[in-house]
N, C-alpha and C positions, 0 to 999 in steps of 0.2 A: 275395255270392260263394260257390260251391259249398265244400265241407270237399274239401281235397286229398288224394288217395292217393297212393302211392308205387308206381311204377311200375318194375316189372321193366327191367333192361336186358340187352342183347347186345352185345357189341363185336370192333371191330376194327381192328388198327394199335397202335402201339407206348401204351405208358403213359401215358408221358410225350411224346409228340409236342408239338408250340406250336401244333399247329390242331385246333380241338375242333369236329365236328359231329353233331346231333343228326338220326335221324332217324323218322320219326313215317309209322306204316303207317294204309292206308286201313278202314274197315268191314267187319268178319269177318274182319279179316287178323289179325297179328300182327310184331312185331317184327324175326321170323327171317326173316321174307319183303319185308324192306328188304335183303338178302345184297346185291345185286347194288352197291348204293351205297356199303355200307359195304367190301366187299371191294377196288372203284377206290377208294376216298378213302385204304383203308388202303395200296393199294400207291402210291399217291403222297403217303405220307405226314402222314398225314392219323392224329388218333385220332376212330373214328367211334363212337358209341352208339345203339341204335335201341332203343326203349323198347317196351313193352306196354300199349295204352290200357287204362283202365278197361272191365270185361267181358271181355274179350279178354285171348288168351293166358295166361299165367296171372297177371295182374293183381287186384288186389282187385277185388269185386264191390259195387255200389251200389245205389241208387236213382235217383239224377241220370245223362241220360246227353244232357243239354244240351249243345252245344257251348261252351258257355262253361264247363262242369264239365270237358269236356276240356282245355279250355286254361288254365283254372288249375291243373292237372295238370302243363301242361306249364310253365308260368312256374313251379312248385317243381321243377321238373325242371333243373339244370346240372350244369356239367363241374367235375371234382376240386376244379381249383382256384376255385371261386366265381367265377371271370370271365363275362364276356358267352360265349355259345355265338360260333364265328366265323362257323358257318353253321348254318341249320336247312332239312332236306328233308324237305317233306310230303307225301303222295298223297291224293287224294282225302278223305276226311273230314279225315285228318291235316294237310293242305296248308287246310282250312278253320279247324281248331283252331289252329295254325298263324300262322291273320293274325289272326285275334282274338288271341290272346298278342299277338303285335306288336305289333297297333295301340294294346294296352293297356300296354305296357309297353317303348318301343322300344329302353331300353339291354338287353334279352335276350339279340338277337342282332343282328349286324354283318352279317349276310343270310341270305335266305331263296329258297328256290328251292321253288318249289309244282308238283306232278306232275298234270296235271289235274286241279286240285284244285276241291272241293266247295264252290264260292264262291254258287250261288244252285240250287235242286235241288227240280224241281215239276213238276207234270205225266205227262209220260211216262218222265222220267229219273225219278220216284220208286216208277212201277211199274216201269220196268225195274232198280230197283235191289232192288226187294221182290222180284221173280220172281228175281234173280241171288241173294239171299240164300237163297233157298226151295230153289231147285236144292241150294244148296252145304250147306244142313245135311240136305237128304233123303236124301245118300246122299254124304257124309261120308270120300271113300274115294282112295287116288289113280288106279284105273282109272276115276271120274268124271270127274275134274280131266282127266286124261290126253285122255278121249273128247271133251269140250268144248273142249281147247289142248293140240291133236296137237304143237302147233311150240315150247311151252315147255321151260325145260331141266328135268333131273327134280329137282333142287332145288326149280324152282319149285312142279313136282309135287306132289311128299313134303310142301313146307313147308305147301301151299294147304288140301291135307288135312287136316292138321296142326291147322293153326287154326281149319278150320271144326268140328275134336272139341272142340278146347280151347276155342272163344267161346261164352257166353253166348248163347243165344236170345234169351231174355229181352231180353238189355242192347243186341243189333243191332236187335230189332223197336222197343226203346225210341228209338234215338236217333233214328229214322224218326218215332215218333210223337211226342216230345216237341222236336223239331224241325220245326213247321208252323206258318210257313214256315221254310223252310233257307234261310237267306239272310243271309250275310255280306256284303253288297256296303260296308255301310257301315265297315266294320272294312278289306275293302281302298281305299277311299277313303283313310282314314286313315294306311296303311301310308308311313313316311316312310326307311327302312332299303333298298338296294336290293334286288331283289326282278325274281325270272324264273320266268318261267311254262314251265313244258314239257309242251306241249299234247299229247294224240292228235288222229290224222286225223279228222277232221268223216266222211272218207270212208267209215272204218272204223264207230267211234265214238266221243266225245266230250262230256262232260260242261262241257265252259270250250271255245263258239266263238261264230262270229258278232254278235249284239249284245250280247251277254255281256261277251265279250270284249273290243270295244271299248269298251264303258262302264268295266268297269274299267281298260285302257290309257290313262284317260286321266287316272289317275295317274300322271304324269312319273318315278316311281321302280319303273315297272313296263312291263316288258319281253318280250317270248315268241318259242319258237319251234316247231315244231309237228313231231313224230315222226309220218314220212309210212309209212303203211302199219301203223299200231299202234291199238289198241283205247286205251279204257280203263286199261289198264296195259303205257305205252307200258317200261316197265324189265323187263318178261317178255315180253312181243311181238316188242321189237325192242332189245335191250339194248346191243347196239353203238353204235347210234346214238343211242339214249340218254345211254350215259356219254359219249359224244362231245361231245354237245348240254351237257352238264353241265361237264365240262372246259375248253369254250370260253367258258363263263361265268364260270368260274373263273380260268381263268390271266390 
């Protein structure tokens, strides 16, 4: 097992709340650019935490940047009180790290909800993910962000920028290389906690569809529903429907 770091957090919602969620951003991102989750969880009462993977943000820097070094990152990662997390939300890479934690360790969290998340990742999703990372450190800026997602809010803006100054090069081309293959399937097979997927549009784009998808659906503790009209990050695309999609999995 990888040496665990210590991972920055952000929060939002009261201190002391009785519902604790973590949540866990994708590749080149950062923790401040989970806002939109932690802001609905905090107004419904909710204490939310969204951390800084390793390379990323301003997190310690390593060598390992396996998914399984992320997610022993994250099984050192809980809430105040030492209890189980009562939810965990991952996006992409994070929604990969994610179920490896779980699978490996299921009293963690009490569920999980995975945001298109990074469950098997080859072929043309791993150039289109080298090209989208190449964009985002070449020019690092938020009238880039802005040019490519006219329709995001400027939070999502500012923060996108943000991250792509603050991560690592190094540690995003790392996890691409030291991940082949990217391929969690057997870690969500495993997954026994429940657990919802909130897809993007296949129509848009989509990293978790078709037989993807259904092979891992057919874990019985594993459920989806699919943000029609949203890319890849269906919580800056289409964030209404997003947290809507999230809430009815909740209540």
């Amino acid at each position: 097992m990888a040496t665990p770091v210590t991972l920055p957090r952000h929060s939002w919602g009261l201190p002391h709340a009785t519902r604790h969620a973590l949540l866990v951003h994708g590749l080149g991102s950062n923790g401040a650019l989970m806002w939109r989750f932690g802001t609905a969880l905090g107004d419904d009462g909710w204490r939310a935490d969204a951390v800084d993977l390793r390379g990323h943000g301003t997190a310690p820097r390593t060598l390992d940047y396996t998914i399984d070094a992320y997610a022993t990152d994250l099984l050192h990662t809980g809430p105040a009180d030492d209890e189980p997390w009562d939810l965990v939300i991952g996006h992409s890479l994070g929604g990969a790290a994610a179920t490896v934690a779980s699978a490996q360790a299921p009293a963690w969290t009490r569920r999980l909800v995975l945001v298109d998340p990074g469950i098997l990742i080859g072929g043309r999703d791993r150039e289109i993910v080298r090209n989208s990372q190449a964009r985002a450190f070449a020019e690092p800026t938020a009238d880039a962000v802005r040019a490519e997602h006219p329709d995001w809010h400027d939070n999502d803006i500012e923060l996108k920028a943000l991250s792509a100054a603050q991560a690592s090069r190094w540690a995003v081309e790392q996890t691409t290389a030291q991940n082949d293959p990217w391929d969690v399937r057997d870690a969500a097979s495993k997954l026994t906690v429940p657990t919802h997927i909130i897809a993007s549009d296949p129509g848009v784009y989509s990293i978790f569809q078709g037989a993807l998808a259904d092979e891992v659906l057919a874990n019985p503790v594993i459920s989806m529903s699919v943000v029609l009209g949203a890319g890849h990050s269906p919580h800056r695309d289409r964030p209404d429907d997003t947290m809507r999609q999230l809430r009815d999995v909740l209540c």
